[in-house]
C-alpha positions as CSV (number, residue, x, y, z in Angstrom):
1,X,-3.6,-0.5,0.6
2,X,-6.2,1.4,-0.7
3,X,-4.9,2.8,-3.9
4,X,-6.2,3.9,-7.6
5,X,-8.2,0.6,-8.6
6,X,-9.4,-1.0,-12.1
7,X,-12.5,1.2,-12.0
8,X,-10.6,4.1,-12.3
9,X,-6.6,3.6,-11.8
10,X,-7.8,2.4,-8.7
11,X,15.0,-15.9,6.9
12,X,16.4,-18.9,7.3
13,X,16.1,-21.8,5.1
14,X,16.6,-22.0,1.3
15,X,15.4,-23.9,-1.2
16,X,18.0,-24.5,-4.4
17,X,15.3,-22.8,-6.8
18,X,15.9,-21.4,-10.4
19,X,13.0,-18.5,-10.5
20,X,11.4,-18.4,-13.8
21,X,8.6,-20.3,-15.0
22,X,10.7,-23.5,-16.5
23,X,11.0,-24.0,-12.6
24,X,7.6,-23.0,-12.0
25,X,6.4,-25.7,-14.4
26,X,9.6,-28.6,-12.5
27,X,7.9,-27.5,-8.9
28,X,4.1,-28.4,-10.2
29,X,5.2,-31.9,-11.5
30,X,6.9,-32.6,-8.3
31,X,4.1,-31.3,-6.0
32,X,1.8,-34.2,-7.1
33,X,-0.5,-32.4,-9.4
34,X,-3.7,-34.9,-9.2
35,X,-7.0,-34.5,-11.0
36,X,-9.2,-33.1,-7.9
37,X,-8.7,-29.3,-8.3
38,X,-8.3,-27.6,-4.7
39,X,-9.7,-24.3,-4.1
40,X,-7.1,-21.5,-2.6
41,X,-8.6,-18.4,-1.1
42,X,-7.2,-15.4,-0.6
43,X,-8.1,-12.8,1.9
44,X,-7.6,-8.8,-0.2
45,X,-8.4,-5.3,-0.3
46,X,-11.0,-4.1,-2.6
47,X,-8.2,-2.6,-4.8
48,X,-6.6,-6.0,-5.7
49,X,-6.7,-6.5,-9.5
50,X,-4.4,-8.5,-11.3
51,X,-4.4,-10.1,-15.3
52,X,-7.0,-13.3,-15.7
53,X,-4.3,-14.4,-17.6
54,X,-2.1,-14.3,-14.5
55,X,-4.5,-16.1,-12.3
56,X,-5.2,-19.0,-14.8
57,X,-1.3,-19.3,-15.6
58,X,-1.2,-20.8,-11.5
59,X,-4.6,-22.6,-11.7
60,X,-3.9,-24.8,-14.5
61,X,-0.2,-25.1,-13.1
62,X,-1.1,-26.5,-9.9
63,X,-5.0,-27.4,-10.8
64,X,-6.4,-25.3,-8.2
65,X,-9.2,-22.5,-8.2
66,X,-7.9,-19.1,-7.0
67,X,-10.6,-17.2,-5.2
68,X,-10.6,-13.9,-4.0
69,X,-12.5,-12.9,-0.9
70,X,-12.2,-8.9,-0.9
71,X,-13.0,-7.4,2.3
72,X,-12.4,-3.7,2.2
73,X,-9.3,-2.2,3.1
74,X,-6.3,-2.5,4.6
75,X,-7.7,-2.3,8.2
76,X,-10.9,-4.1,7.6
77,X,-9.0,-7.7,6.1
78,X,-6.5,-7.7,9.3
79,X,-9.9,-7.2,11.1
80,X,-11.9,-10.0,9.6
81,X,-8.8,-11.7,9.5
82,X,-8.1,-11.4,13.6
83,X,-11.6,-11.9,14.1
84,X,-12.3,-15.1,12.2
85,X,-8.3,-16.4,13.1
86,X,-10.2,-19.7,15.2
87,X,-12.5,-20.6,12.0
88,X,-10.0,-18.9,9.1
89,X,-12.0,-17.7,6.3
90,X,-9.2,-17.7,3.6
91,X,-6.1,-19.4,3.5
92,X,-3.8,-16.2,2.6
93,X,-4.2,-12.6,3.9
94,X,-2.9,-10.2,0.5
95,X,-2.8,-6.5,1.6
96,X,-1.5,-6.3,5.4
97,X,0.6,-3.0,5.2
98,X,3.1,-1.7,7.7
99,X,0.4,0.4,9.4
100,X,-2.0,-2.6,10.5
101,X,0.8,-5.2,10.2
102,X,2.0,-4.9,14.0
103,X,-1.8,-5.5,15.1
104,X,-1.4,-8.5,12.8
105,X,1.6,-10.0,14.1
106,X,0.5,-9.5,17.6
107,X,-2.7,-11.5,17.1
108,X,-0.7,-14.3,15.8
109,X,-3.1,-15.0,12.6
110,X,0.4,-16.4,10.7
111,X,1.8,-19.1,9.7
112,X,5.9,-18.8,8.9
113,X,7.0,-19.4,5.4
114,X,10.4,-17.9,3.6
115,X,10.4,-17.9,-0.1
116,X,13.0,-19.2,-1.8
117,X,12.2,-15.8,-4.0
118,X,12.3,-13.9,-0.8
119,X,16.4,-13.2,-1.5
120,X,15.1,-11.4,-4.8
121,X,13.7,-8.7,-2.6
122,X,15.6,-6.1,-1.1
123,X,16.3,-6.2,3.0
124,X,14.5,-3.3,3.2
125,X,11.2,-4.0,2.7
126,X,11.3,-7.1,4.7
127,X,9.8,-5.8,7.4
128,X,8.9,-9.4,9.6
129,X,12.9,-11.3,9.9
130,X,10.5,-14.2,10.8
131,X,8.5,-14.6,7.9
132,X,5.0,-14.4,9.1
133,X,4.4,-12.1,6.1
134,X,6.2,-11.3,2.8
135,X,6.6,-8.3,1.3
136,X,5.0,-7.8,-2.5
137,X,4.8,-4.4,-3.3
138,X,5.3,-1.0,-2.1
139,X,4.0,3.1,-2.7
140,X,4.2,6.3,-1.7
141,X,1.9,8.5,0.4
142,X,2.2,12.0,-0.4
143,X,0.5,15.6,-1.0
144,X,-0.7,16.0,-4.3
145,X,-1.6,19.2,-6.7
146,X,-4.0,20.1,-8.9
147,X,-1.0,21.9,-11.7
148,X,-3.6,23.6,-13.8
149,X,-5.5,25.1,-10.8
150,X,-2.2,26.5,-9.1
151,X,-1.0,28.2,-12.4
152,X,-4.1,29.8,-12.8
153,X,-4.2,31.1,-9.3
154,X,-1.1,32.1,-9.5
155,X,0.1,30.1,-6.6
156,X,3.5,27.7,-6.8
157,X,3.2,24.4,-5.1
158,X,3.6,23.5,-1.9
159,X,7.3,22.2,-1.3
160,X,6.9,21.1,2.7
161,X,4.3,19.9,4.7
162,X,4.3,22.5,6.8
163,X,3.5,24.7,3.5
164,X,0.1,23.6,4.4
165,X,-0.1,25.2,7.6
166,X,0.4,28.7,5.9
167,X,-2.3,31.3,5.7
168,X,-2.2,31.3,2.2
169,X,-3.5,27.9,2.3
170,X,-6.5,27.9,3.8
171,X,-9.6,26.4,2.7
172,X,-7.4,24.3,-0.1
173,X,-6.0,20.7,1.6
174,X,-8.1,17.5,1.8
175,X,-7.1,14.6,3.6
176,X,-8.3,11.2,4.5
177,X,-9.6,10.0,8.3
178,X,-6.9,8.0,9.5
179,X,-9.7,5.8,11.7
180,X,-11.3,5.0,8.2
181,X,-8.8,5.1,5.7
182,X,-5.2,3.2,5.1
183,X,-3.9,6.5,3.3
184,X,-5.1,8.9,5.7
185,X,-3.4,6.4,8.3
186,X,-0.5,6.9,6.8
187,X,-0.3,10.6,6.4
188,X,-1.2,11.1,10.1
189,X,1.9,8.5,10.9
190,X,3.9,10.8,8.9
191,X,3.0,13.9,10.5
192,X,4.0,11.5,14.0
193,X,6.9,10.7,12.5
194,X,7.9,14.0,10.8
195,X,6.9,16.8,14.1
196,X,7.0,14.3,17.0
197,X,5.1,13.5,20.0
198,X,7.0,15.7,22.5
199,X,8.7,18.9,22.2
200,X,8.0,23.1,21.2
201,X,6.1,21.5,17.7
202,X,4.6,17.8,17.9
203,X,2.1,16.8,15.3
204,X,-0.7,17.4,17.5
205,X,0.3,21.2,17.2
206,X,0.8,20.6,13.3
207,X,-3.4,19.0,13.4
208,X,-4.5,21.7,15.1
209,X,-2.8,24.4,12.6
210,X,-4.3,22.3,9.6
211,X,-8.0,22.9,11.7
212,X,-7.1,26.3,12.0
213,X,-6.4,26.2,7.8
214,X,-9.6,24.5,7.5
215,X,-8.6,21.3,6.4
216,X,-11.0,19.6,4.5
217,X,-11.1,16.0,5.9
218,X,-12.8,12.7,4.6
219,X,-13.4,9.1,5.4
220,X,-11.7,7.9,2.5
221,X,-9.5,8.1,-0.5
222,X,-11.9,8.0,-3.2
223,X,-14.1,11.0,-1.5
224,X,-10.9,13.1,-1.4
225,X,-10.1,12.6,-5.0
226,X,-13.1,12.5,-6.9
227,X,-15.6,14.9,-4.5
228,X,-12.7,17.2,-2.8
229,X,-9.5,17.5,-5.3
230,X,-10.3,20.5,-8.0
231,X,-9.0,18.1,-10.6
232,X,-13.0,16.4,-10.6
233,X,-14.6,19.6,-9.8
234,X,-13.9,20.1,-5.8
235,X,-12.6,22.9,-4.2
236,X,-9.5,21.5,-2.5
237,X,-6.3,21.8,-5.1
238,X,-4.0,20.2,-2.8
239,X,-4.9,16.3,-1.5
240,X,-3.5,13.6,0.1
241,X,-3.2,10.5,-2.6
242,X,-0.3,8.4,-3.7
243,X,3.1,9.4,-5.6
244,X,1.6,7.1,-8.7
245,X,-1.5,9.1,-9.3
246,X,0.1,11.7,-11.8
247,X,1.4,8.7,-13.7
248,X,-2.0,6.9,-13.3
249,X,-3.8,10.6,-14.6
250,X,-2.1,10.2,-18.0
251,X,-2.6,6.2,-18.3
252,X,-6.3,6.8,-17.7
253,X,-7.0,9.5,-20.1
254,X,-8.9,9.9,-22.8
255,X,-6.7,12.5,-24.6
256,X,-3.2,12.3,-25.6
257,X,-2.1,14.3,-22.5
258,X,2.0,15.4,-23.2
259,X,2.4,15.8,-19.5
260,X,0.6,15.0,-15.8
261,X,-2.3,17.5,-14.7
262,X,-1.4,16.7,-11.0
263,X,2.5,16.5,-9.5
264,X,3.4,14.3,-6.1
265,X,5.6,16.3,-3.8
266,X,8.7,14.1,-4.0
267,X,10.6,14.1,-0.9
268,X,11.6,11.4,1.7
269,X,10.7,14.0,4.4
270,X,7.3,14.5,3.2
271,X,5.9,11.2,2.7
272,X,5.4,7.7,4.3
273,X,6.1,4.6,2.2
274,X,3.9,2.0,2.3
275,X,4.6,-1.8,2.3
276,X,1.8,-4.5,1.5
277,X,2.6,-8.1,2.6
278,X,1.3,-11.5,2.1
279,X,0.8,-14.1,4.9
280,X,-0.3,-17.8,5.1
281,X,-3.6,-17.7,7.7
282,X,-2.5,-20.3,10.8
283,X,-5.2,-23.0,10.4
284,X,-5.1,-23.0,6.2
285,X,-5.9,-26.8,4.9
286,X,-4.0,-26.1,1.5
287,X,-0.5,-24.8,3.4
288,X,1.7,-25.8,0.6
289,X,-0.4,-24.4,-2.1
290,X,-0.3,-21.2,-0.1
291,X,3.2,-21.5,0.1
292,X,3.7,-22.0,-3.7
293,X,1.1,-19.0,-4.4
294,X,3.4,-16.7,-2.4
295,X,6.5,-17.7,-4.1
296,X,4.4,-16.6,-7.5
297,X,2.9,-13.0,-6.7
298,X,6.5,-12.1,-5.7
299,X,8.3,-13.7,-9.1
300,X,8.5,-11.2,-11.8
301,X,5.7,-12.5,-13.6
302,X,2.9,-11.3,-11.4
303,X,4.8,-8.6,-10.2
304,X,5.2,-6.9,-13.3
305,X,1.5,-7.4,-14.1
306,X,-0.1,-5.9,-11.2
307,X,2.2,-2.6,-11.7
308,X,-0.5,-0.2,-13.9
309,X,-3.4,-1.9,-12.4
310,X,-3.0,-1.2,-8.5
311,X,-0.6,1.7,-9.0
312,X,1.7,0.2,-6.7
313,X,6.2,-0.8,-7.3
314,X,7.0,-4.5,-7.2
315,X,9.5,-5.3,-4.7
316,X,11.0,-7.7,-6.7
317,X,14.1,-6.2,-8.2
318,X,13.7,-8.3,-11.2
319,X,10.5,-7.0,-12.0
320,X,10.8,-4.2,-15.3
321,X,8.6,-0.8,-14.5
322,X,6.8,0.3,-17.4
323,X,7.3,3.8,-18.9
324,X,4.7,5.3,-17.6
325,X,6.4,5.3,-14.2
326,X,8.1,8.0,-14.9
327,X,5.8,10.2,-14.0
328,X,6.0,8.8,-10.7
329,X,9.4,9.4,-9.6
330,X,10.7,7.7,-6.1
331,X,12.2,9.9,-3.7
332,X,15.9,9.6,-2.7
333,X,16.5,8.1,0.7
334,X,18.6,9.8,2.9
335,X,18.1,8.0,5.9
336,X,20.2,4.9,4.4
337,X,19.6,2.2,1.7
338,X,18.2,-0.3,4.9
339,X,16.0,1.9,6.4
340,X,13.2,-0.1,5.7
341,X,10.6,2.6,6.5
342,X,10.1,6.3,7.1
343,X,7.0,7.1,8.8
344,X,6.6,4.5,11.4
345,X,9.0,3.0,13.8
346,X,9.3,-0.2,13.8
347,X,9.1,-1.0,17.4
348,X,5.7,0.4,17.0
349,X,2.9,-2.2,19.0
350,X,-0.4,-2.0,17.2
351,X,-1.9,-0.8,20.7
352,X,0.3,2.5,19.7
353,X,-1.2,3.4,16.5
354,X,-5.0,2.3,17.9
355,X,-3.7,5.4,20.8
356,X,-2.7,7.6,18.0
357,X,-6.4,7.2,16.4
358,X,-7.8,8.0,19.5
359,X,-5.9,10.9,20.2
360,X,-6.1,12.3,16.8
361,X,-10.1,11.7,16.8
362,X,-10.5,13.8,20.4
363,X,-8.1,16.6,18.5
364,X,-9.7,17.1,15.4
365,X,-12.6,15.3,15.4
366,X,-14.3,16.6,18.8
């Protein structure tokens, strides 16, 4: 997932485990720890970041080297992943999200593995009842403002998607390419999702508004936010980002701010949740390793770590948010605690979403 990143933000078989690190410590004396250190490499976005401190913790518990291979985003590790799937590049694939993981699964790059820790994370965000991928965190995609821009334009924030379709907006919404950009993916499965592909108003009626509005439109998340958002001196005061940038906005600053510059619109209706998964890569030499590796980034440990570095919620509901999240409220689900995602179907075939690209490149982009 392509999120705020160090630079700058940024099933069924059970094992009888006790999940803390006095068991993580039992499982590396009975795994055979020998003197020849292995190395494990793992397949990630360009947004993974997570404490040295962290990483070492594993190495010296199961003498191996962690190395990660970062290969872009979202869509460009499933890629390399699916293209290299006969000669496997890493052993684990970290960052498959519910918008590329259907291509993934389809391509049959996986190898199944359930956690013991897996029962640690809510039903919802397991989005594969096989196991060829386990969830480890989650965000929200969603509009946000610029709050010192509106107030001094005397404008109110936009409270509905279709707020952006108003006159009034014009000239003033930036989003991502969704055939270049996980978040701008996202946002057009929303619109999918939210307006429909049949009927008086689909989404492709919605895109065409937004071109009417002049939507301002980029190939990627950092180009919205740093180039387009009038927060860093762009034009556009409405963007598309994620729910955790106002949070990240006061982290990151230099002055002592008492409250966010920017606000997420918070509302299930008006934003797509984004899930991130892990997977062991069919053909891996260092399977159980893998398999122990996954059990870690999804104990509280490592999830708790990785919370104000990739901007992201642990899915572990063990794992402690820092105070800082609450500037980055989640919205209320109305669609039912199990609903494990809004935004996407899950009988979705990643043949679908390539046909949504398409169509939405020959509507907007033509």
């Amino acid at each position: 997932m392509s999120r705020f990143n160090p630079s700058r933000y940024m099933k069924i078989f059970v094992y009888p485990v006790f999940i803390s690190m006095v068991s993580l410590l039992v499982l590396v004396s009975c795994s055979g720890n020998t003197s020849t250190q292995k190395d494990l490499i793992v397949l990630t976005h360009d947004s993974f970041d997570i404490g040295i401190d962290v990483i070492e913790e594993f190495e010296k518990a199961y003498n191996v080297n962690l190395i990660f291979q970062k290969g872009g985003d979202a869509g460009e590790i499933v890629t390399k992943a699916i293209l290299t799937k006969d000669a496997p590049i890493a052993d684990l694939l970290y960052g498959v999200d519910n918008t590329f993981l259907a291509r993934a699964l389809e391509e049959d790059i996986f190898v199944k593995y359930r956690s013991p820790v897996v029962d640690q994370i809510p039903s919802k965000y397991q989005l594969d009842m096989e196991y060829r991928v386990t969830p480890v965190d989650y965000g929200y995609i969603a509009l946000n403002f610029d709050l010192d821009w509106l107030d001094h334009n005397n404008m109110s924030p936009p409270i509905d998607l279709l707020d952006m379709v108003d006159p009034k907006w014009v000239g003033k919404f930036a989003v991502q390419n969704p055939a270049t950009s996980s978040p701008g993916l996202a946002f057009l499965l929303l619109t999918v999702d939210r307006f429909g592909e049949t009927g008086p108003y689909t989404w492709k009626d919605y895109w065409q508004e937004l071109m009417i509005n002049e939507v301002k439109i980029s190939d990627g998340w950092t180009n919205t936010y740093y180039t387009s958002f009038t927060l860093n001196g762009g034009d556009r005061p409405v963007v598309i980002s994620y729910s955790t940038s106002p949070a990240a906005e006061i982290f990151y600053s230099e002055i002592d701010l008492q409250s966010a510059p920017t606000a997420a619109l918070i509302s299930s209706d008006n934003m797509f949740l984004q899930v991130e998964l892990i997977g062991i890569l069919k053909g891996s030499s260092n399977e159980i390793l893998a398999q122990r590796f996954i059990d870690f980034v999804i104990q509280k440990r490592f999830q708790e770590d990785f919370i104000t570095r990739m901007w992201v919620y642990p899915v572990n509901k063990k794992a402690t948010l820092p105070k800082i999240f609450s500037y980055a409220p989640e919205p209320e689900i109305s669609k039912g605690d199990d609903f494990p995602i809004w935004g996407l179907s899950m009988d979705r075939k990643g043949s679908d979403i390539e046909k949504l690209i398409e169509e939405w490149t020959n509507l907007v982009m033509r």
